[in-house]
C-alpha positions as CSV (number, residue, x, y, z in Angstrom):
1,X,4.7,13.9,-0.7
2,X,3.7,14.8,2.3
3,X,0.3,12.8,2.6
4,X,2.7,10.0,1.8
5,X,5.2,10.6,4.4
6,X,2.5,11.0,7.0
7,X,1.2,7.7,6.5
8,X,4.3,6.1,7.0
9,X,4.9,8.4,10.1
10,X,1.7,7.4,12.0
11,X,0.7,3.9,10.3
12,X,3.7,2.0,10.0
13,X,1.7,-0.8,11.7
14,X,-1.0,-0.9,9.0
15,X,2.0,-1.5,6.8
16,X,3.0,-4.9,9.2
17,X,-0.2,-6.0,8.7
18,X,-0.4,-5.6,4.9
19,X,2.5,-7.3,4.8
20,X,2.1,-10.1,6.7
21,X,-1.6,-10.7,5.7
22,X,-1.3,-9.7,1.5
23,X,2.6,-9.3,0.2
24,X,3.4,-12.2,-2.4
25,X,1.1,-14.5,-1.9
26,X,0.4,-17.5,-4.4
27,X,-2.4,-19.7,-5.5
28,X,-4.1,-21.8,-3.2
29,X,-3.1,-25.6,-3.0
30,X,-2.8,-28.9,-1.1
31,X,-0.6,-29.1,2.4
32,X,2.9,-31.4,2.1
33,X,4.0,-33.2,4.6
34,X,7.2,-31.0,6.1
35,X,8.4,-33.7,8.9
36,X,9.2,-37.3,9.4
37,X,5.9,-39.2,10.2
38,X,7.1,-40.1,13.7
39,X,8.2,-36.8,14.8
40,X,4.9,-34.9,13.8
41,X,3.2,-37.7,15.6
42,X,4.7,-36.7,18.3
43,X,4.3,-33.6,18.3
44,X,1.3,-33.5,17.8
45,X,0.2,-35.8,21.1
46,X,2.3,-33.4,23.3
47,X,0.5,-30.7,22.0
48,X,-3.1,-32.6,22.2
49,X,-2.4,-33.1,25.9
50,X,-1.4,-29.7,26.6
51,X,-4.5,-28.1,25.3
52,X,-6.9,-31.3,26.8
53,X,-4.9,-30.0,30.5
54,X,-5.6,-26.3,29.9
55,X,-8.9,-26.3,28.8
56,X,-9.8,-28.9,31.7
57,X,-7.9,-27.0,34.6
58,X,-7.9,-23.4,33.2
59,X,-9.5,-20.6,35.8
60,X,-11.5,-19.6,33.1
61,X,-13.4,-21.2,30.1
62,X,-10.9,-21.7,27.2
63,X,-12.7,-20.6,24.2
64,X,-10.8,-22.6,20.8
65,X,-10.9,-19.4,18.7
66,X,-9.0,-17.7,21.3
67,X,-6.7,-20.9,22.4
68,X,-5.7,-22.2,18.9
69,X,-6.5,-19.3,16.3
70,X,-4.9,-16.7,18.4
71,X,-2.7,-18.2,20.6
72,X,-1.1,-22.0,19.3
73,X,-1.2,-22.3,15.7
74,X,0.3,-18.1,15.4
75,X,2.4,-18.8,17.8
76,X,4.3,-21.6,15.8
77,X,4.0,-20.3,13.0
78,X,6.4,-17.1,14.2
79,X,9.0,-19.8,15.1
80,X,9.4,-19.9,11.5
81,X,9.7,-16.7,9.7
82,X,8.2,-12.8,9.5
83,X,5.5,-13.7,6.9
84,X,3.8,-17.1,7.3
85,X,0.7,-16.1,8.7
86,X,-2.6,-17.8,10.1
87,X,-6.3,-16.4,9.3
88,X,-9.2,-16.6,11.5
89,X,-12.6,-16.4,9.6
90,X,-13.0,-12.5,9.9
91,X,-9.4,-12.0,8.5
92,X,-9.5,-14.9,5.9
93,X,-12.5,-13.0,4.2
94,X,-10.6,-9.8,4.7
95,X,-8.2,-11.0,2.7
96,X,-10.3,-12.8,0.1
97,X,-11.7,-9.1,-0.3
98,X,-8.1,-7.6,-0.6
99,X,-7.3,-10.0,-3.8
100,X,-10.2,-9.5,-5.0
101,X,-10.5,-5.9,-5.3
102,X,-14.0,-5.2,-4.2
103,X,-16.8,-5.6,-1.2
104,X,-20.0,-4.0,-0.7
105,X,-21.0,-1.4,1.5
106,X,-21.3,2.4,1.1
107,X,-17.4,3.0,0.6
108,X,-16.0,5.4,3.1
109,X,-12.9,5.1,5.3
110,X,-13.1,5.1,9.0
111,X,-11.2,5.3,11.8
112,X,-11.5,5.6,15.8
113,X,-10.5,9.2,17.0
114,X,-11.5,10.3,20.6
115,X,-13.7,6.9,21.4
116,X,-15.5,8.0,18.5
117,X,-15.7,6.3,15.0
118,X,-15.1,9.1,12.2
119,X,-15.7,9.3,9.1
120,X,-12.0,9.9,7.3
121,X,-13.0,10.3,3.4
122,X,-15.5,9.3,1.6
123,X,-14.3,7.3,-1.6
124,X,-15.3,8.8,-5.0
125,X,-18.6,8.1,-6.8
126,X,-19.4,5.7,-4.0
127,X,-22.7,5.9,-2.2
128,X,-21.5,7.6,0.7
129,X,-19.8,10.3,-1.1
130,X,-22.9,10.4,-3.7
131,X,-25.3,11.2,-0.4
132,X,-23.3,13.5,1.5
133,X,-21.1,12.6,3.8
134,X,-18.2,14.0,4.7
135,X,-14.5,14.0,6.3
136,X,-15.1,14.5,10.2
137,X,-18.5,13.5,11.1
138,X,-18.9,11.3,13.6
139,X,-21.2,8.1,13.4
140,X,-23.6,8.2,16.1
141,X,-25.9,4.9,14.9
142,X,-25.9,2.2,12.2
143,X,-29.6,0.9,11.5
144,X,-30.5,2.0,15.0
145,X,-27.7,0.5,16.8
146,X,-25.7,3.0,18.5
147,X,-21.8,3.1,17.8
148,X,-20.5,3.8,20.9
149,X,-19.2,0.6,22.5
150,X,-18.5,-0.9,18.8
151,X,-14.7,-1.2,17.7
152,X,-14.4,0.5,14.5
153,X,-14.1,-3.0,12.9
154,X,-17.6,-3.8,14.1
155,X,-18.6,-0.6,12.8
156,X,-17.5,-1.2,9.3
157,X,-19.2,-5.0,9.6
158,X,-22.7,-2.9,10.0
159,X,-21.8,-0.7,7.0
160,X,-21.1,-3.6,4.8
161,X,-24.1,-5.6,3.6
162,X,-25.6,-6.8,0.2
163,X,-25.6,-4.9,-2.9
164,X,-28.7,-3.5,-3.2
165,X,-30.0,-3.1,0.3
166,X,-30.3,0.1,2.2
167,X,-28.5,1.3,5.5
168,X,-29.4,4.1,7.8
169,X,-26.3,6.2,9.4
170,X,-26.8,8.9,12.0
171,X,-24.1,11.1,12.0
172,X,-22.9,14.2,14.2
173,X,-21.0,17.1,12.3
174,X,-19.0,20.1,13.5
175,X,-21.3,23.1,13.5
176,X,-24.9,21.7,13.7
177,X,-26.8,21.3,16.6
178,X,-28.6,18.2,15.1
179,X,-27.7,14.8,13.9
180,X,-28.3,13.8,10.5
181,X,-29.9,10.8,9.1
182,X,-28.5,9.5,5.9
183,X,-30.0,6.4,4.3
184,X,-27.7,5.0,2.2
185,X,-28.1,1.9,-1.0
186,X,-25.5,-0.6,-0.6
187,X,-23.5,-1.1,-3.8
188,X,-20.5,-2.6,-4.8
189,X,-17.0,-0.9,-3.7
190,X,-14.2,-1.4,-5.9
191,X,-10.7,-1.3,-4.3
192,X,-9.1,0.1,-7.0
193,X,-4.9,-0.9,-6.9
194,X,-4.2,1.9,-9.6
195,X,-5.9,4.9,-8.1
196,X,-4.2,7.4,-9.9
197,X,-3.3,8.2,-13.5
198,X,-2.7,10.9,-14.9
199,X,-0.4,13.5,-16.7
200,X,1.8,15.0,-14.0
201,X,3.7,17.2,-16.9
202,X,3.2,17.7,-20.3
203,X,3.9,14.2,-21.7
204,X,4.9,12.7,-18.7
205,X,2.8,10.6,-17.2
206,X,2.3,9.5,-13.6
207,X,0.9,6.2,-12.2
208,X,0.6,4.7,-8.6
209,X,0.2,1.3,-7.7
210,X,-0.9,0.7,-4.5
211,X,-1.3,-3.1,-3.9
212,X,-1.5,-6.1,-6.7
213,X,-5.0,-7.7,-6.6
214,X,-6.5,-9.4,-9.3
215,X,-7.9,-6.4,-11.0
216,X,-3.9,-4.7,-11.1
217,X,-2.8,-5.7,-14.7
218,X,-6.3,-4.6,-16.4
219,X,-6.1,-1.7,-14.2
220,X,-3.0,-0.2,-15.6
221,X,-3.4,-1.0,-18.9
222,X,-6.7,1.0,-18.9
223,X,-5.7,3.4,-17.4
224,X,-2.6,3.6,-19.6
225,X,-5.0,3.3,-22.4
226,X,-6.8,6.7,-21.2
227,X,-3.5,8.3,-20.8
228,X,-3.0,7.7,-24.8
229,X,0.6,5.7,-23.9
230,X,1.7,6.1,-27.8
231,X,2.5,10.3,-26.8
232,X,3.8,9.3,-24.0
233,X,7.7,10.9,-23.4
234,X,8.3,9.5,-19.6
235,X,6.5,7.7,-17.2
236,X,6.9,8.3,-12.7
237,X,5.6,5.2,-11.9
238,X,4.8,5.3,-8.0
239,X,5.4,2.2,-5.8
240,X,5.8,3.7,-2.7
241,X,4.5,2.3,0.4
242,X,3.1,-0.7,-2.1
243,X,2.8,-4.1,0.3
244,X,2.9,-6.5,-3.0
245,X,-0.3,-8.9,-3.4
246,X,-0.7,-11.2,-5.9
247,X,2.5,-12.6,-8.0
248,X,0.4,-12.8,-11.7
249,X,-0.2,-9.4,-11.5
250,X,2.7,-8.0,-10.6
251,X,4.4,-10.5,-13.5
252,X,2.1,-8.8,-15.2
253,X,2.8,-5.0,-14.8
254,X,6.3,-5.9,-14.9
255,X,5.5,-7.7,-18.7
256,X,3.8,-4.2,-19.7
257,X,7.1,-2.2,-19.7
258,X,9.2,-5.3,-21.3
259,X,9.9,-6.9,-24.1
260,X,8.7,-10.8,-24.9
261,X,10.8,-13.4,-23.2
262,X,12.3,-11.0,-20.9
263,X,12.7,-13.0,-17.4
264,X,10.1,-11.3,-14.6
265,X,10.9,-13.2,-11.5
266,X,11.9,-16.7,-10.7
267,X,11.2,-18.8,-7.4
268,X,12.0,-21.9,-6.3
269,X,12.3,-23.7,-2.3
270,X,12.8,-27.0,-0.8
271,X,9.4,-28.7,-1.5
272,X,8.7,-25.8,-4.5
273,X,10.5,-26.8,-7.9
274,X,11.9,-23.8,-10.0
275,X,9.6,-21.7,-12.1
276,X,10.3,-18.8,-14.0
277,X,7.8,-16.0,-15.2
278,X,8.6,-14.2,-18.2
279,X,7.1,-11.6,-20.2
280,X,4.3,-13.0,-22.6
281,X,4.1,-10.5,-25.7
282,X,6.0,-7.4,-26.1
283,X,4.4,-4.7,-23.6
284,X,2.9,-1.9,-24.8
285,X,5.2,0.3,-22.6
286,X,8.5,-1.2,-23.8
287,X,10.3,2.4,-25.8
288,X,9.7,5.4,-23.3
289,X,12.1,5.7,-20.2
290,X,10.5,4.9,-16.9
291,X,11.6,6.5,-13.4
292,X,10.1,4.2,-10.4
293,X,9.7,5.6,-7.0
294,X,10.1,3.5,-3.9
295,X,10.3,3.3,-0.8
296,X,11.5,1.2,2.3
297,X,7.6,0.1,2.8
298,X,8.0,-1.3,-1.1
299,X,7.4,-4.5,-0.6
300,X,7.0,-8.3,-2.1
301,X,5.3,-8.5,-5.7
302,X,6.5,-4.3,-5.7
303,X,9.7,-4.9,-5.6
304,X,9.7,-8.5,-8.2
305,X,8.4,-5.4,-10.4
306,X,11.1,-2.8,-9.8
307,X,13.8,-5.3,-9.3
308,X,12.7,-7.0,-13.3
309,X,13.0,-3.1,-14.5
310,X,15.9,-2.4,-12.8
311,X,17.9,-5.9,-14.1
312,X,16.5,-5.6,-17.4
313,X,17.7,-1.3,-17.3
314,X,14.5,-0.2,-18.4
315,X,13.8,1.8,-15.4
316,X,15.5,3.9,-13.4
317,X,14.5,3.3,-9.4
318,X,14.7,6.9,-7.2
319,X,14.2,6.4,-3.6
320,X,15.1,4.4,-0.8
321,X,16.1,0.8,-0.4
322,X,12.5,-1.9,-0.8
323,X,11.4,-3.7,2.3
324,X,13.3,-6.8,1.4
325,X,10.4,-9.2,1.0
326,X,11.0,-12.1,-1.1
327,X,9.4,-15.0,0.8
328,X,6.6,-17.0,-1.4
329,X,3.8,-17.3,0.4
330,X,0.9,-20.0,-0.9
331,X,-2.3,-19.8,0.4
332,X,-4.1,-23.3,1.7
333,X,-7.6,-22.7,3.0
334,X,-8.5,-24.7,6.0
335,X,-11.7,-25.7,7.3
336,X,-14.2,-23.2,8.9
337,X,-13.2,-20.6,6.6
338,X,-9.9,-20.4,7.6
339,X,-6.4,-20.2,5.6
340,X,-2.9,-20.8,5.8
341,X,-0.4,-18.4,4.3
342,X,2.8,-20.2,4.7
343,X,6.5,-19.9,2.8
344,X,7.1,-22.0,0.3
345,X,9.6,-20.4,-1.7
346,X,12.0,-17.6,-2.1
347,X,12.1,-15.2,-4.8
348,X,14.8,-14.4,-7.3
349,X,15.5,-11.0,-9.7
350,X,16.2,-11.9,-13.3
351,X,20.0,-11.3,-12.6
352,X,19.4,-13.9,-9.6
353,X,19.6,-12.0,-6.8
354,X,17.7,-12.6,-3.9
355,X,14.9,-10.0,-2.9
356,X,14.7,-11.4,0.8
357,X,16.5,-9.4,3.3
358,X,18.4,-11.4,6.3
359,X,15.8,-11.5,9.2
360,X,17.8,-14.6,11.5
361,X,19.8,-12.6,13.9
362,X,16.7,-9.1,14.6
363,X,13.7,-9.4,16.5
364,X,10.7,-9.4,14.6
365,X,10.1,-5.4,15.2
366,X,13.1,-4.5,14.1
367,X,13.0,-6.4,10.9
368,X,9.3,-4.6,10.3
369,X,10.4,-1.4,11.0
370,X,13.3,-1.6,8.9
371,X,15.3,1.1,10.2
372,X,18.6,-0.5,8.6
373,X,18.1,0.4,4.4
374,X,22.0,-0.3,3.8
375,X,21.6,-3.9,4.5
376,X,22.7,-6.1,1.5
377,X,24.5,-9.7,1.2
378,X,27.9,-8.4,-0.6
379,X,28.5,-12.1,-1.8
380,X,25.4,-12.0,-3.9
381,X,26.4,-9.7,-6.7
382,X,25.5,-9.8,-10.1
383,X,25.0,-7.6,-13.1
384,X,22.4,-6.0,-15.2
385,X,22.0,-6.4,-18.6
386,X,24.1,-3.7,-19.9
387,X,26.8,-4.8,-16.8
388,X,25.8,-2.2,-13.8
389,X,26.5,-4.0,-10.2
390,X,23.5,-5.2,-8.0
391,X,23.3,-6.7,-4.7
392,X,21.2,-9.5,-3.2
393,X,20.0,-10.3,0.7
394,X,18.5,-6.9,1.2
395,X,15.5,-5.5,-1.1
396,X,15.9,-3.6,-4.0
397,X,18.8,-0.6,-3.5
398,X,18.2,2.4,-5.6
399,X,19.9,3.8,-8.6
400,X,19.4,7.4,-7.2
401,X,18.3,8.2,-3.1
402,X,16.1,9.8,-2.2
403,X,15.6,10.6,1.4
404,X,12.1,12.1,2.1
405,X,12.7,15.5,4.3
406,X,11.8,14.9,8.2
407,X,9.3,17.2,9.9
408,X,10.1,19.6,11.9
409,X,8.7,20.3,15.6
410,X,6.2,22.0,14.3
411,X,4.5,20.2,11.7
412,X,4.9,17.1,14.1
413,X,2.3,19.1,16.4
414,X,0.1,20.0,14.1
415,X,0.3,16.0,12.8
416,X,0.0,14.5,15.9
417,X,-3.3,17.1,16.8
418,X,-5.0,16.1,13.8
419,X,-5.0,19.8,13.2
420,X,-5.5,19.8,9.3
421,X,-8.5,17.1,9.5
422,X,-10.1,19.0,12.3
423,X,-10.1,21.9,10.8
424,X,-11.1,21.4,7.5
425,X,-14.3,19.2,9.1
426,X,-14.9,22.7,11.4
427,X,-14.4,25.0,8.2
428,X,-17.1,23.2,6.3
429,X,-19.2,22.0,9.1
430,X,-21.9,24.8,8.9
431,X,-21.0,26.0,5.5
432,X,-21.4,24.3,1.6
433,X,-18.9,21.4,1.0
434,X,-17.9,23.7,-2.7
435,X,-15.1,25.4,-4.0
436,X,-13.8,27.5,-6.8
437,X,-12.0,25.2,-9.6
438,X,-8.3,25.9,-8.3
439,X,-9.2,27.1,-5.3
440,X,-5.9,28.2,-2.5
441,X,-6.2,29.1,0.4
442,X,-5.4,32.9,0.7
443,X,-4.4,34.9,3.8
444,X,-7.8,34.8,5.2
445,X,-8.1,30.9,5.6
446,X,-4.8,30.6,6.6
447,X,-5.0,33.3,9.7
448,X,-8.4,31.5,10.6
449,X,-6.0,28.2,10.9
450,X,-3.8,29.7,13.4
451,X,-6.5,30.7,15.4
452,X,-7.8,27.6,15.6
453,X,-4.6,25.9,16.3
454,X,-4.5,28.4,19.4
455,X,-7.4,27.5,20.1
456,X,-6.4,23.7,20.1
457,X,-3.9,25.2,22.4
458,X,-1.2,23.7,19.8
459,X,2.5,24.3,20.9
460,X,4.5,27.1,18.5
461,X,5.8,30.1,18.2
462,X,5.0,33.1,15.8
463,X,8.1,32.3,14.3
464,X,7.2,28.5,13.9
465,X,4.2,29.4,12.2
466,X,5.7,32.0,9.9
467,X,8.4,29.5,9.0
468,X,5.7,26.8,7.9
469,X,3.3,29.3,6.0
470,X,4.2,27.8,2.2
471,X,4.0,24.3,4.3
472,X,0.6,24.5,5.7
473,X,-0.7,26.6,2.5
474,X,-0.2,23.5,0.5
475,X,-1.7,20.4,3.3
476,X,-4.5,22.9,3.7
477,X,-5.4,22.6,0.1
478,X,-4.7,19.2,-0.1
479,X,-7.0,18.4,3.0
480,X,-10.0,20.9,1.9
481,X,-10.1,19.3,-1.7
482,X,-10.9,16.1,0.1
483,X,-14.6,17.8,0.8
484,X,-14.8,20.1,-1.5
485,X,-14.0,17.7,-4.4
486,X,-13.0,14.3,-4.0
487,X,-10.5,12.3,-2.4
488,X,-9.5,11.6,-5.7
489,X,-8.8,15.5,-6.5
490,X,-6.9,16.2,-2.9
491,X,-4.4,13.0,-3.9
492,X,-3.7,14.8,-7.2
493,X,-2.8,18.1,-5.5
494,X,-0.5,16.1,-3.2
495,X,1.2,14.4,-6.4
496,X,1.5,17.4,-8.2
497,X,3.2,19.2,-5.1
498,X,5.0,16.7,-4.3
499,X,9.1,16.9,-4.0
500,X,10.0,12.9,-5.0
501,X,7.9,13.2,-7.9
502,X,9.3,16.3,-9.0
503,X,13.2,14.7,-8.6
504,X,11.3,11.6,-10.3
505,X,10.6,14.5,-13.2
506,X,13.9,15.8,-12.6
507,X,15.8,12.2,-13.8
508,X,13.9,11.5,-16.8
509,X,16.9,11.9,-18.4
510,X,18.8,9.4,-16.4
511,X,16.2,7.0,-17.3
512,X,16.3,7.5,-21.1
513,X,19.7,7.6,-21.1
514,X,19.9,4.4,-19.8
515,X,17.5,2.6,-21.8
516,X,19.6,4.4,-24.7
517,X,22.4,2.7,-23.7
518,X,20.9,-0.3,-22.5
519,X,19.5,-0.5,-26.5
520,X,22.8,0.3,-28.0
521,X,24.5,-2.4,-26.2
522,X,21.9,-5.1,-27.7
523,X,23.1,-3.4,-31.0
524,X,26.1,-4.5,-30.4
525,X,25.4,-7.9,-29.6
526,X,23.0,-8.4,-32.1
527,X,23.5,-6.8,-35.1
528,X,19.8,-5.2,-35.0
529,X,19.0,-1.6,-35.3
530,X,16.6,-0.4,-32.3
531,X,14.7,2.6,-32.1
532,X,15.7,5.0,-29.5
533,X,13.2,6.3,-26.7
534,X,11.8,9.8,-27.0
């Protein structure tokens, strides 16, 4: 869809992050020794007198947070692979938050635009949303303290406080002459990991997973539960641009869609024994054929879960080759509240492939960027369970592509402007945040779009703009619903509308024919009668 495809266009480094910050990480535990005794102890004297000579002699005052947390202990640690990561005390909680699915604040996304922090959407039912805010304003103060040397970061920090407690937010909008005071209750903001459910077509169901936190497995089964899963005839389940999380979880969406015993994911590394995960009881979701989209940002626990479906042939998997991601990170918290995310293991498919992709002979940036998707190891083959060929070394590969169309010139303009965003925070600025149920935006919206995009002195033709008329029909909807309605509503429109889930739609049939066939084979071996998936 093309919200999707824009975040990957412009926030490919929010991805990096994610992943080297959230993607497969384990439990927490106690450090090993990885060395002979003597040689740490050397290492670590040279070292000791290296920092004891720079912090003595240095022109300037060597703070530690800045000489070790930023600059020592990461820079070992990318000596050893993409993912092993180090977390100062702001990120550590940020990622304690992450697993954990919620904070507390007023639940609103922000971003820096113009040296200005902006309000991008408020999230729905939170408290921001519940007093008013909207996409586009600007925030002028926080409890009195003006915004306009703060980092966005810092701004969010203000934002966030204890349940219960009240914050004041000036804000500037488009259209008034004023600012406008908003005080706002604190309350809990939950980071939901399956933000959307719903029927996409008459008895086919669609559900995205975003992340795997420690609320993901009671998450989809809920939402599942809403859906009435018993009628269900199909299932698009959406892992697209998914950075993994925790390994439970995604063992246990996996489990959902199998049947008891089936093998999940296995890992196992030099100072990390083998362990297998399998399915605990038969899932709920184990009879109606699955299509899973992906992506090259599918990453980690996302692709344990696709690659399970995939070896297993209960789902069929429509997109692009995964992120290759199959380092096991564990988790060891350090003093000061600080932690350690550091490989431990590599993981393997129930076939036994490996899900990591080489990273030994790229830089670092190319490896995140990921620009080569026909990378695989052709010595690590192996088969399915009804006997179709898969490869190991290089993420997940796809039973079907599907390549995303590129934009054009012109929609790259009005992208990189911010066009759609600004205008929609202009549009509503002086007028009532509502909208007719079903609301599109007719001839008269759309003309007052190109004006404004003249106005932005925006580079295109007449010709450019007639061209893209269906295109910007459908991101203006999708970006009005955001105030109008909800976040939550504009994301549906973008699902509905959009092109991979309608090829997802488009192979249903592939996927039932393959959990057909993938039925009739155990049949065969069995001697037990199965029941085929409507």
């Amino acid at each position: 869809m093309a919200k999707s495809r824009r975040r990957s266009y412009f926030l490919v480094p929010t991805f990096i992050v994610l992943c080297s910050v959230v993607a497969g990480v384990m439990g927490s535990r106690g450090v090993s020794a990885a060395s002979p005794a003597d040689d740490a102890d050397q290492s670590l004297k040279a070292f000791t007198k290296v920092y004891s000579t720079v912090e003595q002699n240095f022109a300037d005052e060597v703070k530690p947070e800045k000489g070790v947390y930023k600059g020592a202990i990461p820079g070992m640690l990318r000596t050893l692979d993409p993912h092993s990561n180090f977390f100062d005390p702001r990120d550590y909680q940020a990622l304690r938050e992450d697993q954990r699915g919620r904070y507390y604040g007023v639940g609103m996304s922000v971003q820096a635009r113009n040296g200005k922090t902006m309000v991008m959407a408020p999230f729905s039912g939170s408290p921001a949303y519940k007093a008013g805010l909207r996409p586009g304003d600007v925030i002028l103060e926080v409890n009195d303290k003006k915004t306009d040397n703060l980092t966005t970061t810092e701004v969010a920090d203000l934002l966030k406080g204890p349940r219960g407690t009240k914050v004041q937010v000036k804000i500037g909008r488009e259209g008034l002459d004023q600012p406008l005071v908003f005080n706002i209750i604190r309350d809990e903001i939950p980071r939901f990991s399956v933000p959307d459910a719903f029927y996409v077509k008459p008895g086919i169901g669609y559900v995205k997973v975003s992340q795997f936190n420690e609320n993901t497995g009671k998450e989809l089964e809920d939402k599942l539960k809403k859906l009435d899963e018993k009628q269900m005839r199909g299932l698009v389940l959406d892992l697209r641009e998914n950075p993994g999380g925790l390994l439970n979880e995604g063992v246990d969406v996996a489990s959902h869609f199998l049947k008891k015993g089936d093998l999940v994911v296995s890992h196992h590394g030099r100072n990390s024994p083998n362990k297998n995960y399998a399915a605990r009881t038969d899932g709920a979701g184990k009879d109606y054929p699955i299509v899973v989209i992906v992506n090259r940002y599918t990453a980690s626990a996302a692709e344990i879960v696709s690659g399970a479906l995939q070896d297993h042939d209960r789902g069929w998997i429509l997109g692009e080759t995964t992120f290759g991601k199959g380092l096991v990170q564990t988790v060891f918290p350090l003093n000061d509240n600080t932690g350690l995310a550091l490989t431990t293991a590599h993981y393997y498919t129930p076939s036994g492939r490996l899900i990591q992709r080489d990273y030994s002979n790229i830089s670092f940036l190319d490896y995140y960027t990921h620009s080569n998707l026909d990378q695989r190891n052709m010595a690590d083959v192996k088969m399915t369970d009804s006997g179709r060929t898969v490869y190991g070394g290089g993420g997940i590969t796809p039973d079907e592509k599907f390549e995303p169309a590129k934009y054009n010139a012109f929609q790259i303009e009005v992208l990189r402007k911010y066009a759609l965003f600004n205008f929609s925070a202009k549009y509503f600025g002086n007028r009532d945040a509502k909208l007719p149920k079903g609301w599109e935006p007719g001839d008269d919206v759309i003309n007052e779009f190109r004006a404004f995009l003249e106005a932005q002195k925006a580079n295109f033709t007449p010709a450019d703009f007639a061209a893209n008329r269906d295109w910007i029909k459908k991101e203006l909807k999708r970006e009005m619903y955001i105030t109008a309605f909800s976040q939550d509503e504009s994301q549906k429109v973008a699902i509905e509308q959009d092109p991979e889930v309608l090829a997802a739609i488009d192979s249903m049939p592939k996927a039932k024919a393959l959990v057909d066939n993938a039925k009739k084979l155990l049949v065969q071996r069995t001697g037990v009668p199965q029941i085929a998936a409507k």
